[in-house]
C-alpha angles and dihedrals in degrees: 000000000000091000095059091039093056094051091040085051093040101126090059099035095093101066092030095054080055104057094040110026097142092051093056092046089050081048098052106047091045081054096062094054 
């Protein structure tokens, strides 16, 4: 699931979050349903 992508891509997830923030919200929400 996202959760466990984001802490398996930790090193990365700064600059990433950065650039797609919205994306990963949108993820994330989509994820708790």
């Amino acid at each position: 699931d996202v959760v466990r992508w984001l802490t398996k891509n930790g090193l990365g997830i700064s600059r990433y979050a950065k650039l797609h923030s919205n994306e990963i919200v949108l993820w994330i929400l989509l994820d708790q349903e």
